[in-house]
mmCIF file of the C-alpha atoms, coordinates in Angstrom:
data_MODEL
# 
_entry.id   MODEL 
# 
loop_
_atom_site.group_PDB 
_atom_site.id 
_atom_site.type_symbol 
_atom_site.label_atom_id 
_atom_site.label_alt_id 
_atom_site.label_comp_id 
_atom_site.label_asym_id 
_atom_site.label_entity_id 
_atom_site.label_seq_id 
_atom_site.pdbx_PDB_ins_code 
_atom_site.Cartn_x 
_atom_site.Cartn_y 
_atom_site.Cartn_z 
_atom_site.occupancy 
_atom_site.B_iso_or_equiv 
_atom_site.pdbx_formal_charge 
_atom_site.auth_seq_id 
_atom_site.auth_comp_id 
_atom_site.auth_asym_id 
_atom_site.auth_atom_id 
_atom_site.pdbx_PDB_model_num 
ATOM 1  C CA . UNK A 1 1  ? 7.950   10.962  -7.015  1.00 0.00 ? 1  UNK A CA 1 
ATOM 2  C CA . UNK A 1 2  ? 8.051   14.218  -4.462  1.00 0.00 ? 2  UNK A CA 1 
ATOM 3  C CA . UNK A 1 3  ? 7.298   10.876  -1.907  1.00 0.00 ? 3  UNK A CA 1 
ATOM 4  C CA . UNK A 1 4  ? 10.131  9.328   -2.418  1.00 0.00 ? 4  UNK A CA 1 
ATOM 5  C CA . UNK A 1 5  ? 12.645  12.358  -3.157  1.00 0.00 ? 5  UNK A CA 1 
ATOM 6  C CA . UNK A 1 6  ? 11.140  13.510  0.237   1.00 0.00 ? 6  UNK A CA 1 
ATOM 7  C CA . UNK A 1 7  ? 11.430  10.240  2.460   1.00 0.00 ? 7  UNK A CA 1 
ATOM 8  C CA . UNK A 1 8  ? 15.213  9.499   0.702   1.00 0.00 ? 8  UNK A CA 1 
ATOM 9  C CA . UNK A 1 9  ? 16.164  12.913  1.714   1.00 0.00 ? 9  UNK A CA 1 
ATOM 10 C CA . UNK A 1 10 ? 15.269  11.825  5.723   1.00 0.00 ? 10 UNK A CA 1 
ATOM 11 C CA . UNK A 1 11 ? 16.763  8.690   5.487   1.00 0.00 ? 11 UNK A CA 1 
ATOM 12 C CA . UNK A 1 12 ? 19.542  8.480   4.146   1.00 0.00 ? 12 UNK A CA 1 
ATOM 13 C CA . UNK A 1 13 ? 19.554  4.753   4.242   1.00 0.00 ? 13 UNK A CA 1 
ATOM 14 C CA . UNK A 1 14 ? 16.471  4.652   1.495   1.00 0.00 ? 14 UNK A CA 1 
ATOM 15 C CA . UNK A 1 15 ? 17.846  6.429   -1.314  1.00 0.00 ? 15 UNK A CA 1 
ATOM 16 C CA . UNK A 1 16 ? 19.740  3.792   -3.277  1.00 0.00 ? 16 UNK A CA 1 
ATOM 17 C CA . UNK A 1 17 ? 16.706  1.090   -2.754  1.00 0.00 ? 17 UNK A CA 1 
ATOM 18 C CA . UNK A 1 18 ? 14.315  3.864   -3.376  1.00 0.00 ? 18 UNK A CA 1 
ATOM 19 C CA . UNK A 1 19 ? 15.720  4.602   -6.296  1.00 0.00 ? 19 UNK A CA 1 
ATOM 20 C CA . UNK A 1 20 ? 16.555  0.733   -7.523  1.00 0.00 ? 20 UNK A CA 1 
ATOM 21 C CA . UNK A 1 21 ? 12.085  0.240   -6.903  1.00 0.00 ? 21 UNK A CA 1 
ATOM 22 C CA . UNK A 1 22 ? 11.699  3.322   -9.178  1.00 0.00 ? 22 UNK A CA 1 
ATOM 23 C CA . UNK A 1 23 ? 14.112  1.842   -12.126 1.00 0.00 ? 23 UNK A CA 1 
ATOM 24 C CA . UNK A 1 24 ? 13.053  -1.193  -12.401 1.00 0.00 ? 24 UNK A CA 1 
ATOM 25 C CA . UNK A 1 25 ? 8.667   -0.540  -11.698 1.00 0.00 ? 25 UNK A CA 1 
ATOM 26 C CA . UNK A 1 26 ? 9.357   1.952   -14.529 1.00 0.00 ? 26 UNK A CA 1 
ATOM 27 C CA . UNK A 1 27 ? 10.869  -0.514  -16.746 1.00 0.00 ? 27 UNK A CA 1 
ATOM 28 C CA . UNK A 1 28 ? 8.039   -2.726  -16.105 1.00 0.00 ? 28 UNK A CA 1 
ATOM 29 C CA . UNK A 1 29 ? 4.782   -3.694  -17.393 1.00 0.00 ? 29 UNK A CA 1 
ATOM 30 C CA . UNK A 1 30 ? 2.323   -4.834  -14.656 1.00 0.00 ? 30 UNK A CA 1 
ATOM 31 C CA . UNK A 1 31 ? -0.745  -6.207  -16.829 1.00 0.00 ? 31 UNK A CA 1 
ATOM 32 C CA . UNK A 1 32 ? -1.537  -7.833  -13.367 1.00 0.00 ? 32 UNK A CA 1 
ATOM 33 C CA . UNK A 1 33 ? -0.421  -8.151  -9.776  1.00 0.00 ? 33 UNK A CA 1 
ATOM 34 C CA . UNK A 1 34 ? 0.788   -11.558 -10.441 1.00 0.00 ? 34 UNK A CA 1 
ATOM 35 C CA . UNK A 1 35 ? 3.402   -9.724  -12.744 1.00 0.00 ? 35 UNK A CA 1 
ATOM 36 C CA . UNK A 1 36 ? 4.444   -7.512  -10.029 1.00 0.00 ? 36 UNK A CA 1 
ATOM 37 C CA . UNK A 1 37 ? 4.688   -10.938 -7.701  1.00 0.00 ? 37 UNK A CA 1 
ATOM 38 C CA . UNK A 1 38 ? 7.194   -12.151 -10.327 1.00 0.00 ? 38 UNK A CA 1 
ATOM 39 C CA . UNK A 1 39 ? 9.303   -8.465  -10.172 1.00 0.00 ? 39 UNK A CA 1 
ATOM 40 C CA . UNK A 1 40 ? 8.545   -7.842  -6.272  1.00 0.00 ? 40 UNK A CA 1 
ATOM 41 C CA . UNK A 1 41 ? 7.805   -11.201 -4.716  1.00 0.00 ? 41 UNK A CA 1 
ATOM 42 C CA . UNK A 1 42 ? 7.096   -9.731  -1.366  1.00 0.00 ? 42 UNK A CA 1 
ATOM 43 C CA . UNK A 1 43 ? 4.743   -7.722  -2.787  1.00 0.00 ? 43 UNK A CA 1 
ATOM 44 C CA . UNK A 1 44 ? 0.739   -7.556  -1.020  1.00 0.00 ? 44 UNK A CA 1 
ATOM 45 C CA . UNK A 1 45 ? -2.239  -6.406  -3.267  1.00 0.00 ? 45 UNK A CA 1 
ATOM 46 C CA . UNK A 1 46 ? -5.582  -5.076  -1.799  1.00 0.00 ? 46 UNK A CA 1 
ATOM 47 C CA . UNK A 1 47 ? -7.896  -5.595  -4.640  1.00 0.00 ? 47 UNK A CA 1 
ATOM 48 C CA . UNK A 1 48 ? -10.717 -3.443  -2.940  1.00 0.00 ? 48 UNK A CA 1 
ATOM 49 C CA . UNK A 1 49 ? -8.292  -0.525  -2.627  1.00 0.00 ? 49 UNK A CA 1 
ATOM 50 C CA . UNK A 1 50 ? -5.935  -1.630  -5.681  1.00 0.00 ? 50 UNK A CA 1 
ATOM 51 C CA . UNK A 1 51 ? -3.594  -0.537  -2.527  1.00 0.00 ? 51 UNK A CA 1 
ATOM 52 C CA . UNK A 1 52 ? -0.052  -2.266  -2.817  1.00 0.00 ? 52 UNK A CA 1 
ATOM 53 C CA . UNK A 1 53 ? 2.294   -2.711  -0.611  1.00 0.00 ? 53 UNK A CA 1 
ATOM 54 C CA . UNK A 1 54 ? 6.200   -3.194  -1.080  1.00 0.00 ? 54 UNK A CA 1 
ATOM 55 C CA . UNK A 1 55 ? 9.112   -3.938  0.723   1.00 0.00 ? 55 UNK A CA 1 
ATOM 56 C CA . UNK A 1 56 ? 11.705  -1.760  0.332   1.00 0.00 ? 56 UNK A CA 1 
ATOM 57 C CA . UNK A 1 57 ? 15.742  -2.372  1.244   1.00 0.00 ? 57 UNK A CA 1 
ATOM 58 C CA . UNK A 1 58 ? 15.538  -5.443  2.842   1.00 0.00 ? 58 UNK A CA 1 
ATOM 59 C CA . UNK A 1 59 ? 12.321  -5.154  4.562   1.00 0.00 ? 59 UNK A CA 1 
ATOM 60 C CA . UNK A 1 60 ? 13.425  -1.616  6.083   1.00 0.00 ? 60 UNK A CA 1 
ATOM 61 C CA . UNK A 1 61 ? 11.203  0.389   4.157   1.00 0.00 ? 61 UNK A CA 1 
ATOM 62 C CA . UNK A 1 62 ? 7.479   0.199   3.162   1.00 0.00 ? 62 UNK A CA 1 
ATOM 63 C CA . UNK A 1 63 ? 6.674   1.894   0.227   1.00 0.00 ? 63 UNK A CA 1 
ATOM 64 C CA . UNK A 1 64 ? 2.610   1.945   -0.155  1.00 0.00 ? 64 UNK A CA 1 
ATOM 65 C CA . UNK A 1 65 ? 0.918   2.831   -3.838  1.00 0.00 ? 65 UNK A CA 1 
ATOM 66 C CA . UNK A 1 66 ? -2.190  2.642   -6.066  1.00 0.00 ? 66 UNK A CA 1 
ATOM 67 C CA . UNK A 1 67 ? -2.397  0.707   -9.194  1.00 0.00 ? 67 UNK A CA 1 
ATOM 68 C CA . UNK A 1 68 ? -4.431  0.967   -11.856 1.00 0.00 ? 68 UNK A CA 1 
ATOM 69 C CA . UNK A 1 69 ? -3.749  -2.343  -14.080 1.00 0.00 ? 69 UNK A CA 1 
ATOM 70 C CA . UNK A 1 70 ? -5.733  -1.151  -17.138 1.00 0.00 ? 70 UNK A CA 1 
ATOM 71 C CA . UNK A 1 71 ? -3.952  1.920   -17.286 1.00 0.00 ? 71 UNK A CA 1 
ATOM 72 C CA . UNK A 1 72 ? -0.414  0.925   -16.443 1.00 0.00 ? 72 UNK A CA 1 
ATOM 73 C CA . UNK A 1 73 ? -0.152  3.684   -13.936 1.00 0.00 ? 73 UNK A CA 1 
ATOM 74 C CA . UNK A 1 74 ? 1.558   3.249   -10.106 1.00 0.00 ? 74 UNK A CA 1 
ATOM 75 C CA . UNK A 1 75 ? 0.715   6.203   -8.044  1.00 0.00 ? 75 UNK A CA 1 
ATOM 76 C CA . UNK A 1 76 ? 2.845   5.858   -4.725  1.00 0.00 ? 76 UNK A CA 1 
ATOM 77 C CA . UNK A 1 77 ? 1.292   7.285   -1.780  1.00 0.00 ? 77 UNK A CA 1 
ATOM 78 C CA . UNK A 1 78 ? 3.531   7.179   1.179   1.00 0.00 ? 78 UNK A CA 1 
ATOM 79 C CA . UNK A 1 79 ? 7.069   5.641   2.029   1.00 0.00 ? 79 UNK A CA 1 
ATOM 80 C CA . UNK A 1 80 ? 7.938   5.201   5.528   1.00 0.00 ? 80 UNK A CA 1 
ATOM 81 C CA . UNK A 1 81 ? 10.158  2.716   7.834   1.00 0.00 ? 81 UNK A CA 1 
ATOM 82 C CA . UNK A 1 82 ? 8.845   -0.920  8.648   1.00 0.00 ? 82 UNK A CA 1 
ATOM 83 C CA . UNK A 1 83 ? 8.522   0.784   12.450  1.00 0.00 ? 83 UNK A CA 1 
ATOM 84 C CA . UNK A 1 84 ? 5.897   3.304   10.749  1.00 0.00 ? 84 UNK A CA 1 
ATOM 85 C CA . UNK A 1 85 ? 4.276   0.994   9.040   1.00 0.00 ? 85 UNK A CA 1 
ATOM 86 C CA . UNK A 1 86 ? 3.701   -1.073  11.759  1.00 0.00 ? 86 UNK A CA 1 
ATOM 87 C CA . UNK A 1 87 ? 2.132   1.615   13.949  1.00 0.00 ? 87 UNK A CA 1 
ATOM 88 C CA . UNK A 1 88 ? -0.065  2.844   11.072  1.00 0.00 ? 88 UNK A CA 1 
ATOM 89 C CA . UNK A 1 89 ? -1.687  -0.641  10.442  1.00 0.00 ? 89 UNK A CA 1 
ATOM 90 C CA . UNK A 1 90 ? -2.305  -0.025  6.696   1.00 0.00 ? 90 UNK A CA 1 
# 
């Protein structure tokens, strides 16, 4: 979570959204990514990298994570703005 407290803290446009993404993937149980298509619909999966990939406030935010399905656990790795995203070419 020091990712997101950190990134909400520089933009202060993030923090409610950020903090909306944290409720509700803590409230849920991803057996599978089609589970977290049917909570985040714009959600992308990278199976080789369990990598996914969601869009946060209306598209203004990328937040980027690991998942391990058999586990249950979401490890988020970075949160940045679309514009960073874009450059980075995840």
């Amino acid at each position: 979570m020091a990712e997101v407290e950190r990134f909400a803290a520089a933009h202060a446009g993030s923090r409610r959204p950020l903090q909306r993404f944290v409720e509700v993937a803590l409230a849920a149980d991803w057996p599978h990514f089609a589970a977290v298509r049917r909570t985040f619909r714009s959600a992308d999966y990278a199976p080789e990298s369990g990598t996914l990939i969601f869009n946060i406030g209306g598209n203004n935010y990328r937040l980027v994570a690991r998942v391990d399905f058999e586990e249950g656990m979401l490890f988020i790795e970075r949160v940045m703005t679309h514009a960073e995203y874009d450059r980075e070419k995840l």
